[in-house]
N, C-alpha and C positions, 0 to 999 in steps of 0.2 A: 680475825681473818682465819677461818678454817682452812686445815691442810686436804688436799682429795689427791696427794700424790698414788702413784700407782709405780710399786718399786718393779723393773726390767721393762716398761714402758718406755718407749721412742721419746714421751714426755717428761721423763723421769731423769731431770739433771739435779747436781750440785752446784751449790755456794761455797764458795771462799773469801771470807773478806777479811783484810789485812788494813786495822786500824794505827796509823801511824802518829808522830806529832805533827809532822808538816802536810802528807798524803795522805787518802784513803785507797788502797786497792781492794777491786773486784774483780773474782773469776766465777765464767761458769763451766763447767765439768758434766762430760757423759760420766754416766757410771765406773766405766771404767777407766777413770782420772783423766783422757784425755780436753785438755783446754779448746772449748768452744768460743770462748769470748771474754777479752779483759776490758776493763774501765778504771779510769785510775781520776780523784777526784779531789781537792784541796779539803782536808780535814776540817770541819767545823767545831774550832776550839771554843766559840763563846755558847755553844749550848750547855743545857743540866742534862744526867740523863736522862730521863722522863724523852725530851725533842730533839735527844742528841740521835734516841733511839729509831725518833719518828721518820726525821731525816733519811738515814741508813737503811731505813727497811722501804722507804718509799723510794730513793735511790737504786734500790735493788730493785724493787716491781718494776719499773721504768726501763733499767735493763734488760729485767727478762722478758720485757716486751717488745725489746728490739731484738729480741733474738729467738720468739715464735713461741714462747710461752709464758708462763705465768707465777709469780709468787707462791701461789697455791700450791702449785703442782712440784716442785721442789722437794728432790729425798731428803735435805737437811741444809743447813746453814752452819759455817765454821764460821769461828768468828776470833783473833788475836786482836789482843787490846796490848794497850802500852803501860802494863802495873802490874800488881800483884793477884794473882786471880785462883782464888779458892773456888774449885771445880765442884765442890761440896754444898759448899753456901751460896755460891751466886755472885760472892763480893768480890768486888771489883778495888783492891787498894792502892796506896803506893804509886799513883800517877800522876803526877806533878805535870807531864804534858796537857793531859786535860781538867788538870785542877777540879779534881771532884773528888768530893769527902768519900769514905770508904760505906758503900752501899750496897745492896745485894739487886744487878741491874736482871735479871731473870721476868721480874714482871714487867718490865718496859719491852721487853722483848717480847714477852708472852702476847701481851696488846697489839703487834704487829704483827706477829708470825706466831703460828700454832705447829708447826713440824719439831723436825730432831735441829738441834743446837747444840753446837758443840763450843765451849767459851776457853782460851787459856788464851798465855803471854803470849804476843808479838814474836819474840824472839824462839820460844818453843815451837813456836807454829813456824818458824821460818828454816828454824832447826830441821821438821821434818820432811816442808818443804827440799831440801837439800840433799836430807836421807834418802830421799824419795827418787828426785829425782835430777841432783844438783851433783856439788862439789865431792857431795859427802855419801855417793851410793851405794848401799851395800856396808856402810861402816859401823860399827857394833860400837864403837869409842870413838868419840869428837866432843870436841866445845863448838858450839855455834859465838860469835862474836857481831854485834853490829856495833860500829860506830857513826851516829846520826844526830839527830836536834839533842838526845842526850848517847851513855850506852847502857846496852842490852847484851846479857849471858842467855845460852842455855846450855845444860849437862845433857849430852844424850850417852848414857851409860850402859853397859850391859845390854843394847836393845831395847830403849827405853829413853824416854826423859824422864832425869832425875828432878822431882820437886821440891824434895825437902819437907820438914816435919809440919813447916806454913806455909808451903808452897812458895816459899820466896828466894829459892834455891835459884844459881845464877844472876842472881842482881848484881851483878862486879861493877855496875857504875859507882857503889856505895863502897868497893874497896877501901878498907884505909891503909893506901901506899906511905905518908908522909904522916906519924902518929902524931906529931903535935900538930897538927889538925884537926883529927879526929871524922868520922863519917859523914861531919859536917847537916844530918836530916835528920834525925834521931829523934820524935815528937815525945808528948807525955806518954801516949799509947805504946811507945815502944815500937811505933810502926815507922815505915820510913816515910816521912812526909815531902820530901824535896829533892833537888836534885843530889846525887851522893859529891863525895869529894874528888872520886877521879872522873866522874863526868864535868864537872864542873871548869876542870881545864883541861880535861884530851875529848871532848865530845866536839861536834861543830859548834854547839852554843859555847859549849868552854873556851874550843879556840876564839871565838870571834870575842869574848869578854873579855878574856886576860892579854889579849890585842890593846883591845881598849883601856881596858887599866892602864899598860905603858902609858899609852898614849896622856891620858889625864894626870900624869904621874911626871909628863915634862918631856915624856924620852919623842925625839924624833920620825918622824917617816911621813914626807909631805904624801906619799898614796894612800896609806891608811888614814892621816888626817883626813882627807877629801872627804873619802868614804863616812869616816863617824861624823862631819858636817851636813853630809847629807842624810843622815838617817843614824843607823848602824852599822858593826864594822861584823863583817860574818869571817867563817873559816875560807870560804871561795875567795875573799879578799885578801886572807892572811894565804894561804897557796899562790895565789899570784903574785903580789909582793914579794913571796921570798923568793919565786922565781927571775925576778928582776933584780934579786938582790938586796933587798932588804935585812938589814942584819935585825934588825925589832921583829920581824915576820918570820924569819931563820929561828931566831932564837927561843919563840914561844913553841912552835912547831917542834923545835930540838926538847924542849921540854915533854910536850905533850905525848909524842913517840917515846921519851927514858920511860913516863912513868906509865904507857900502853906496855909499853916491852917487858918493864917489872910484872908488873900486872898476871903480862900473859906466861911471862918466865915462873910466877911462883905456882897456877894454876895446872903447869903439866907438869911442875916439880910434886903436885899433890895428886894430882886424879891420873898421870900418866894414859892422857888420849894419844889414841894414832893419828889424829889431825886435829888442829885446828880452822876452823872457817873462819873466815871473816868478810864481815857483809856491811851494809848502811850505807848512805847517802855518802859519807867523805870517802869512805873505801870505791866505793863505783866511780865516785866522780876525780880522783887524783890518782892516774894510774900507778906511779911509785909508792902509794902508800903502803901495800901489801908485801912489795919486797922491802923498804925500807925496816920496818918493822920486822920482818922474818929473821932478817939480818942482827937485828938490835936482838931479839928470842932468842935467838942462836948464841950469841955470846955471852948472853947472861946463866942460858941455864944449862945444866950439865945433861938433862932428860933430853934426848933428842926427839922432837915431833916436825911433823909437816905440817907446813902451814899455809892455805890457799885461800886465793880468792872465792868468794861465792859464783857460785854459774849462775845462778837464777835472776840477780841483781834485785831488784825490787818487786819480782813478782814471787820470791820464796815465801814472804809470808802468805798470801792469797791462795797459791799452791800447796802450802802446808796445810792451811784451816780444808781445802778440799779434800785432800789427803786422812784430816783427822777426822773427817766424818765418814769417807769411805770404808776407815777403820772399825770406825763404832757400828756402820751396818755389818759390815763381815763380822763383826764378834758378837752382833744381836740374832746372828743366821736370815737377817733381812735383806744382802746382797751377795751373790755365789761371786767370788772370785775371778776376774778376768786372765 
């Protein structure tokens, strides 16, 4: 599919799309970044990429034809995935949500769309989002934070996202808070193949697992029983439980927040940001979590920082990836500045 964009054309919008584990979001963008139109879509985790691609870029022409134009016609496409992503190579690593080996996805894309693409983490992209036009405006130093199906860091440093020497700068779901555990993902490659160790019990999947463990392990709570007879036991269940009093629900909760809190306490003991954000699905969705946790940061570390919720909620990342391509025209001299 060829591109026939025509950049300061009436025709001439932006892509955002924010690839999540459980959602996909999509925005479309004038030029000068204002949102003309969201879609938000259940993530298709049993594709490869080759169809994962297919999917996504025929899910976007579909939109932009509910919205008076056309794929084609498109200044570019951002695009945050949920891994590791070498801006370099094309490879997409370290993502355990869509369980796909470490590939360079550029010619899957290229076979859809033929414009500017712009590819980085989820988390960087929702980081900018934020910068842009969020929690975090105008801030030169922040951590971006989500916690969701797993968690996700980004370093926005100096005016900048920090990537690191692999680009795998900000992966803190693979923190090792408790060493005799250890990272718990660590492949032969030396890549991280799985979920890390502090996602694995302070993420939404962590909470709802180690919910579960209790429970197979003897310990009581006829609510979250139900729940794991009928299915699965998630974070939304372990939140409501401890709201009703649940001390198995309290008590994993009470965990998951110590070791978010260390977490976040040893990160502004090092990098000393003027905020941190906090974003993802359990943060949106339990309105104490964000103070609770501030509260837990605050005692633990001696570096004072501020610590907020995300503005943008689920559409930072969408608005980031918009954001990152708007960038890359201004600095190619292909969009004058709004």
């Amino acid at each position: 599919m060829t591109s026939d964009v025509e950049l300061g054309a009436s025709t001439a919008w932006i892509a955002g799309i924010d690839v999540g584990g459980t959602k996909t979001m999509f925005c479309l963008s004038s030029e000068d970044g204002s949102i003309r139109g969201k879609r938000k879509l259940d993530t298709q985790l049993s594709r490869d990429p080759k169809s994962f691609m297919e999917w996504l870029f025929a899910e976007l022409g579909q939109f932009c034809q509910a919205h008076g134009t056309k794929l084609s016609k498109l200044a570019g496409v951002g695009i945050g995935l949920p891994g590791v992503m070498n801006e370099q190579t094309g490879i997409l690593s370290s993502a355990p949500a869509l369980d796909w080996a470490a590939e360079d996805i550029r010619p899957w894309i290229a076979h859809n769309y033929e414009g500017i693409v712009v590819l980085d983490n989820d988390v960087n992209m929702a980081a900018l989002g934020e910068q842009c036009k969020g929690a975090a405006a105008g801030c030169e130093h922040f951590v971006m934070i989500t916690v969701g199906t797993g968690i996700g860091g980004a370093l926005y440093l100096n005016g900048q996202i920090y990537r690191g020497a692999a680009f795998s700068a900000g992966e803190i779901g693979y923190l090792v808070i408790e060493p005799d555990r250890g990272a718990l993902a660590v492949g032969p490659s030396g890549i991280l193949e799985r979920f890390g160790a502090l996602e694995n019990q302070a993420s939404g999947t962590g909470i709802g697992l180690q919910a579960a463990r209790c429970l197979e392990e003897g310990e009581l709570c006829p609510v979250l029983a139900l729940q794991a007879a009928g299915g699965s036991v998630t974070a939304k269940h372990v939140f409501a439980a401890a709201a009703e009093g649940s001390q198995l629900a309290a008590r994993v909760l009470d965990r998951a927040y110590h070791l978010m809190a260390v977490a976040i306490a040893n990160l502004t003991i090092t990098l000393n940001p003027q905020l941190v954000v906090l974003g993802g699905g359990v943060v949106e969705k339990n309105a104490e979590y964000a103070g609770e946790l501030a509260e837990r940061v605050c005692a633990l570390s001696p570096v004072a920082v501020d610590i907020r919720k995300a503005a943008l909620g689920n559409e930072a990342g969408a608005i980031g990836a918009v954001e990152a391509i708007r960038r890359a025209l201004l600095g190619s001299g292909r969009l004058m500045d709004a």
